[in-house]
N, C-alpha and C positions, 0 to 999 in steps of 0.2 A: 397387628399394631406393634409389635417387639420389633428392636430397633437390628435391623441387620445385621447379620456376621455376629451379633454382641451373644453371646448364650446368656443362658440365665443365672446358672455360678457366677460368671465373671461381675456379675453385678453386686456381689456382696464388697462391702470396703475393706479399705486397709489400714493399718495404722496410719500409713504416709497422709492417708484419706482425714483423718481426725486431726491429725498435726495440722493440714492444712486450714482446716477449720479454724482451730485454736489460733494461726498465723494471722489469718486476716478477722477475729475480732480484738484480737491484740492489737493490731494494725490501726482497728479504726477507733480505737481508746486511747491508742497513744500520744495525742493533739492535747485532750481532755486534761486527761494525768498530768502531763506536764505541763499545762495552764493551772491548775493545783498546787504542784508543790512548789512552784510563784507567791503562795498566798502573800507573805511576806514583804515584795516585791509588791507588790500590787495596789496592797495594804498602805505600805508607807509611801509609794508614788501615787495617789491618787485618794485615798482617804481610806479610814481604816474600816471603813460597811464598802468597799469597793469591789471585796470579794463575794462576799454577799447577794451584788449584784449581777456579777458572773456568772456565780451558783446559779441565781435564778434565771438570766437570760440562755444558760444550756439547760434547763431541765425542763422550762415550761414550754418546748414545741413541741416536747415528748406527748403529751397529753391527746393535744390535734393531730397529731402523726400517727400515734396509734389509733385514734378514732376513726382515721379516714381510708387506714390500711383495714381495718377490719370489717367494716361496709362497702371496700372499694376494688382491694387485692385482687377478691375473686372471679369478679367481673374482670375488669383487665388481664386477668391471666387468663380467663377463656378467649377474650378478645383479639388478644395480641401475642398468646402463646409464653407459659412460663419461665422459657430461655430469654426473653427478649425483656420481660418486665423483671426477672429477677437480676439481669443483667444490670440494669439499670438502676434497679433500686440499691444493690448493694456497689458494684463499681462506679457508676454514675455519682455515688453518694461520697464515695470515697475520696473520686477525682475531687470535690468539692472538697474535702476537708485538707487534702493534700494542697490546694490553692489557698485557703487558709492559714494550714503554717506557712508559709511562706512570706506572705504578705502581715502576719499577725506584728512579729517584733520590728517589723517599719512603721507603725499606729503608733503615734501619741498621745490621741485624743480618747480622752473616756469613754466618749457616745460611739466613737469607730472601734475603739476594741470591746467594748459590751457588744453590737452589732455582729463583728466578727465572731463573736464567741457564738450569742443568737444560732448564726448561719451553722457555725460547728455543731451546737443542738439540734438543730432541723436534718442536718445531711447524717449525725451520727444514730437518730433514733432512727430514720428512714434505712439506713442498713444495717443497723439492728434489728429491728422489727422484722427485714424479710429474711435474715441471717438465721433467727432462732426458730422461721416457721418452718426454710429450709433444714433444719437441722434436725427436726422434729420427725422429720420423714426416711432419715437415717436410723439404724439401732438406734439404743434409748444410750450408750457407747455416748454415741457424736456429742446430747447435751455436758458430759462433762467437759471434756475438753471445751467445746466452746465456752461455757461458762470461767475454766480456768485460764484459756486467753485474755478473759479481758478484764484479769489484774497483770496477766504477764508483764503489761509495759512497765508496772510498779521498778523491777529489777532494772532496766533499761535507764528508766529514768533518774533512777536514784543514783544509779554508778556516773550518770551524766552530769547532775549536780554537782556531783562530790569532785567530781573531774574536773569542772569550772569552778571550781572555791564558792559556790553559792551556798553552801552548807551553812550555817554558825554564822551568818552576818547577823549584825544588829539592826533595826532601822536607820539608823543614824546614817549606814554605811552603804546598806545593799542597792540604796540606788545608783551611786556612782559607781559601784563597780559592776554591777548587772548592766547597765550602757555604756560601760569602758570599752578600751581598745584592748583584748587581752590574747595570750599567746604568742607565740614565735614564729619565724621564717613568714612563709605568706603568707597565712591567716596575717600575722602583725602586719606585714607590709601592705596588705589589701583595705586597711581598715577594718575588720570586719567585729562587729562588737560582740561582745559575748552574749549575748539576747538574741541575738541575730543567728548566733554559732547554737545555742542550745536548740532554737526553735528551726532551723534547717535541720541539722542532724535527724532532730524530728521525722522531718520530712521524709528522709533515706527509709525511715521503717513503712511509711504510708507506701512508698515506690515499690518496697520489695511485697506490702501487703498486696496493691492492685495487683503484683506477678503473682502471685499466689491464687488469687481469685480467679484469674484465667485461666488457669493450671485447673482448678478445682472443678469447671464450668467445662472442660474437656473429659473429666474423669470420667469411666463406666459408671461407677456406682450414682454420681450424681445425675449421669444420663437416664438411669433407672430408676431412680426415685423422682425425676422430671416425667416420665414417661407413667409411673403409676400416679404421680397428683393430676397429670392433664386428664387421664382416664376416666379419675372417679368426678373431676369437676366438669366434664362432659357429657358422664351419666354413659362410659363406654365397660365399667370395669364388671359389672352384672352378667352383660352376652359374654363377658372372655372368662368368668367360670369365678370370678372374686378371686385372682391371681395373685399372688405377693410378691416384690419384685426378686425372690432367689438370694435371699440370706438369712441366715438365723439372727430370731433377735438375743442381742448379746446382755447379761448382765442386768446393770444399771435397778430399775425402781423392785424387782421381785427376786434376785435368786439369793441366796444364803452367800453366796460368794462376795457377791456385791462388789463394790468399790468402784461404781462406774462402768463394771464391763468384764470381770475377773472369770466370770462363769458364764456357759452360755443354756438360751432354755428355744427350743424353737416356735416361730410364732408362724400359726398359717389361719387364714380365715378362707371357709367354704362359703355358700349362699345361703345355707340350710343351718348352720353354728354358728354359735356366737364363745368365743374363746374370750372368759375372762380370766387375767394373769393372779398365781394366786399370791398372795402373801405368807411371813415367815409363819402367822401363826398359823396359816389353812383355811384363813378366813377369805371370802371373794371380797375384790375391792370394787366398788360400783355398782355390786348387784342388784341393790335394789333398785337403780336408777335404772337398770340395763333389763331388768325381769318384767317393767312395764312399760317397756315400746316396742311393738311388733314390725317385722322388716314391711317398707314400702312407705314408710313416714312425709319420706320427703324430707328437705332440707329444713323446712323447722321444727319436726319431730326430733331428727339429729340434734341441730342445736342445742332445746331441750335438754334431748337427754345429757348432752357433752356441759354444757351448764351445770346441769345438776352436781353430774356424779365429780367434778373438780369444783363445787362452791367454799370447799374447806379449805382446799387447796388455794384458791385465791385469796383465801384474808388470810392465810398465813402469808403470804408475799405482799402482800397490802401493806400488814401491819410489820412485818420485817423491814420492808423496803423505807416505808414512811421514818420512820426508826432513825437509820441509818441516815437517810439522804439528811433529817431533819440536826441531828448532831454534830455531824457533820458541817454543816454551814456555817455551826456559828463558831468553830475550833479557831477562830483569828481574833472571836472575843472573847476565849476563857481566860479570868484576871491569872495570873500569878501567882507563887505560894506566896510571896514576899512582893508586896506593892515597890516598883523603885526598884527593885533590885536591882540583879546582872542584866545590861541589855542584850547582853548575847546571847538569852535562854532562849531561842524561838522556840516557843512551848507549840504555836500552830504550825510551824514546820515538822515538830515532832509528834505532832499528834496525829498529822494529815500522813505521813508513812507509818507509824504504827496502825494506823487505820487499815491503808493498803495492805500493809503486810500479813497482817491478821486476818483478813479478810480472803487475802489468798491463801492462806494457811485453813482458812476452812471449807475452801472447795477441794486443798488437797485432800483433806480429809475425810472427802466422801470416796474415794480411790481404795481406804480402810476395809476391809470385811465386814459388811453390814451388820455381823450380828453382835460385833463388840461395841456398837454404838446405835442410835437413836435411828431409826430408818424407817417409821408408819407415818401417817399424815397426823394421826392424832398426837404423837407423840411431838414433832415439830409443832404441833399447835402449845404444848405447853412449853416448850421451848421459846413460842413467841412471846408468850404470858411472862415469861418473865425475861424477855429482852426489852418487853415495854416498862416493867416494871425500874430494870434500869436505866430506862434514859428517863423515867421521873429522879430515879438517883443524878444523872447529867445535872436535867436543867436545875436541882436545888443545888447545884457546886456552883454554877453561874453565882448564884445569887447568897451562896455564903460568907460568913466575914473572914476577915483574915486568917483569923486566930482556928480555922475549921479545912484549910486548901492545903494541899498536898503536890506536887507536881507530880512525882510516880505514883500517887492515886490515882488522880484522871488518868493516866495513860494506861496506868492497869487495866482500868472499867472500858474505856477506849479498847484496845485491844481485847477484855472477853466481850465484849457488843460488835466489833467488825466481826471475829473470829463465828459467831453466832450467824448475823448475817451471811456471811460465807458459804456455811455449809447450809442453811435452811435454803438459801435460794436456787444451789444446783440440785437437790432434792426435791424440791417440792416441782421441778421441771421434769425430773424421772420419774417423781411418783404418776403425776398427771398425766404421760404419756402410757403406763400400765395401764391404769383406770382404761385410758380410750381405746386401746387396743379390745377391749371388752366390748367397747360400742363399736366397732368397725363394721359389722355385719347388719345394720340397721337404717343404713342412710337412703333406703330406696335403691334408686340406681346409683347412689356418693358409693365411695369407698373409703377405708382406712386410714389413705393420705386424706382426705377431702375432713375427715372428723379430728386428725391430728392436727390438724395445719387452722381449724376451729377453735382447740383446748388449746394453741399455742397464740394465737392471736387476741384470745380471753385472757390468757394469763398478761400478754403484755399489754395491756387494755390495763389491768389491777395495777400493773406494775408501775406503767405514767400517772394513773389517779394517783399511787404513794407520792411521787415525785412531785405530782403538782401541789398535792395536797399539806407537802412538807416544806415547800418554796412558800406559801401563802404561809402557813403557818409562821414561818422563819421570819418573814416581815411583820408579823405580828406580835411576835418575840423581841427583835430589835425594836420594835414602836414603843412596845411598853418600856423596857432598859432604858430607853432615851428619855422617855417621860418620867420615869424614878429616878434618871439622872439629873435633869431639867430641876426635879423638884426637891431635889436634896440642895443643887448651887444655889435655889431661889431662897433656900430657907436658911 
């Protein structure tokens, strides 16, 4: 069942292997992101809850999407073979969003560019969702980088704006000149308006992304990690001895090195052991979950167990994520330190990149040596405790009087809540795959991949409930604002 000519060394990745990774989730964010730092734009073209709407027409397909990747994946990847449906879900998904920009900065209509946006949520959670379970089957290495992809476009984007003079407009302004005619030689002479110009360039990254994901879909390593998921979801990987596919696992949720991959420990699963990965203090992560299911389970003993021993793990992403997406939305209506003021403060432009920034700054930071910072599941879980406890700090700034608002306060609290974010969610992706590596040896005839690729479609299950759970929320936040606004003009 090894794939010809290929040895089994050659299957281990490379860095070039993880770049890639990181290239094309950057790729399929990049649409996203710069629909974002628009808020402004959007806000003043079309009403000032308009981004709002946006927000929640990309985040609520996430929910169905991940529900139906996780009842459904499996099946079809047995059916039609994981080269062909991974192909699909993640380039297939791609192509779509790359159709998207395109067509997006020619919409003038409200219900067409909510719509469009809609379709960018469906096609981006759809190669997300099978991007993180692929990645999941690589060293525990591959989740950071993907994870630090997909703020990457933050830098892209940002140097774009600032390039177009979208930076520092006021609403007064930014609409006419976000649909001007702007630029020299052909660009001027072509027409081509600068909305048109920001959201094609776009495009150039989604083009080079799709190159990449072909490139990635040719590699050995990816050929190896395809050839042990079809194995175990076969129920072939038991008769071939509980093989691994020929690399050591690198770094990431267990060794003292840490930082994503700095160290390496080797990971190999026999039919007969079950290898749980240890932690810093010596303690086994999962054990208990793992010490009471005996091999030959079957695919809902697995589950089970893969449930169990990440259920910490998933409300800390639940509640991180909800968190985030939830403050995030409503950064177009935090008032100002000074009612009236400068119109030129776009305090949601500056909040919506200190956000990104930050947040990138905290998956670099799991890259860190794990022992100078925070790296158990329990320890992230207080980390979450009081990330929630801050964004009870957020939402009473909404609602404070003048004489109490700060504008480098909120940005401050803003950037420690992304930065937080950041690092708890590429973690809590490393720790969850130590854990399963534990249960690998329990799936009956499953394997490894078959229980990783389980922990990764749970986790991003938790991670669309935040999303959706923060969009509803969000409207229910605005409902009330409107109603205590309503009822202060009435009175």
């Amino acid at each position: 069942m090894r794939l010809k000519g290929v040895k089994k060394d050659s299957y281990k990745p490379t860095n070039g292997d993880y770049l890639l990774i990181a290239f094309i989730s950057a790729s399929y964010m990049a649409l996203w992101i710069s629909v974002g730092t628009l808020i402004d734009y959007y806000n003043a073209r079309y009403g000032p809850l308009f981004f709002l709407l946006l927000n929640t027409s990309f985040y609520a397909p996430g929910l169905p999407i991940s529900i139906m990747q996780h009842r459904l994946d499996q099946q079809y990847d047995q059916y039609y073979g994981a080269s062909a449906t991974w192909f699909f879900r993640v380039l297939g998904s791609m192509f779509i969003i790359l159709l998207c920009s395109l067509i997006l900065p020619l919409l003038h209509s409200p219900a067409f560019v909510s719509l469009t946006v809609l379709l960018v949520g469906v096609a981006t959670w759809t190669a997300h969702g099978a991007l993180t379970t692929i990645t999941s089957l690589y060293p525990t290495k591959a989740v950071g980088y993907l994870q630090f992809g997909f703020q990457v476009p933050n830098v892209f984007v940002l140097a774009l704006v600032t390039g177009l003079g979208f930076y520092g407009l006021g609403k007064d302004d930014i609409v006419d000149y976000v649909e001007g005619v702007g630029g020299k030689g052909v660009i001027g002479i072509w027409g081509i308006k600068r909305l048109e110009r920001f959201y094609w360039t776009t495009s150039l990254v989604l083009c080079l992304g799709l190159a990449a994901g072909f490139r990635v879909m040719k590699k050995k390593s990816f050929l190896g990690i395809r050839e042990e998921y079809e194995r175990g979801i076969t129920g072939e990987l038991d008769s071939l001895g509980g093989e691994d596919p020929g690399w050591e696992e690198e770094g990431g949720g267990g060794d003292e090195e840490g930082g994503g991959g700095s160290g390496e420990r080797e990971t190999s699963i026999s039919d007969d052991t079950l290898v749980t990965p240890l932690l810093r203090d010596g303690s086994k992560e999962g054990s208990a979950s793992s010490s009471s299911v005996t091999r030959g389970g079957g695919d809902e003993e697995l589950e089970r167990a893969v449930l169990e021993s990440i259920r910490t793990h998933r409300r800390v992403l639940f509640f991180t994520i909800f968190a985030s997406i939830f403050s995030g939305s409503l950064f177009g209506n935090i008032p100002r330190e000074r009612e009236g003021g400068d119109n030129h403060v776009d305090l949601g432009q500056i909040l919506y990149f200190t956000r990104l920034f930050s947040d990138l700054g905290g998956r670099i930071a799991t890259w860190i040596p794990r022992k100078y910072l925070i790296s158990s599941i329990e320890g992230l879980f207080y980390v979450m405790v009081v990330r929630l406890l801050l964004l009870v700090m957020f939402v009473c700034y909404i609602f404070s009087p003048p004489s109490l608002r700060s504008d480098p306060g909120i940005i401050a609290l803003v950037a420690v809540c992304a930065f937080q974010s950041g690092y708890n969610a590429v973690l809590v992706y490393e720790l969850c795959g130590s854990v399963v590596c534990g249960l690998s040896g329990l799936g009956g005839e499953d394997g490894r991949a078959k229980a990783k690729a389980m922990a990764t479609r749970a986790l991003n299950m938790s991670f669309q409930y935040a999303c959706a759970g923060a969009c509803v929320s969000n409207l229910i936040a605005v409902g009330v604002v409107m109603a205590m606004d309503n009822g202060e003009n009435h009175g």
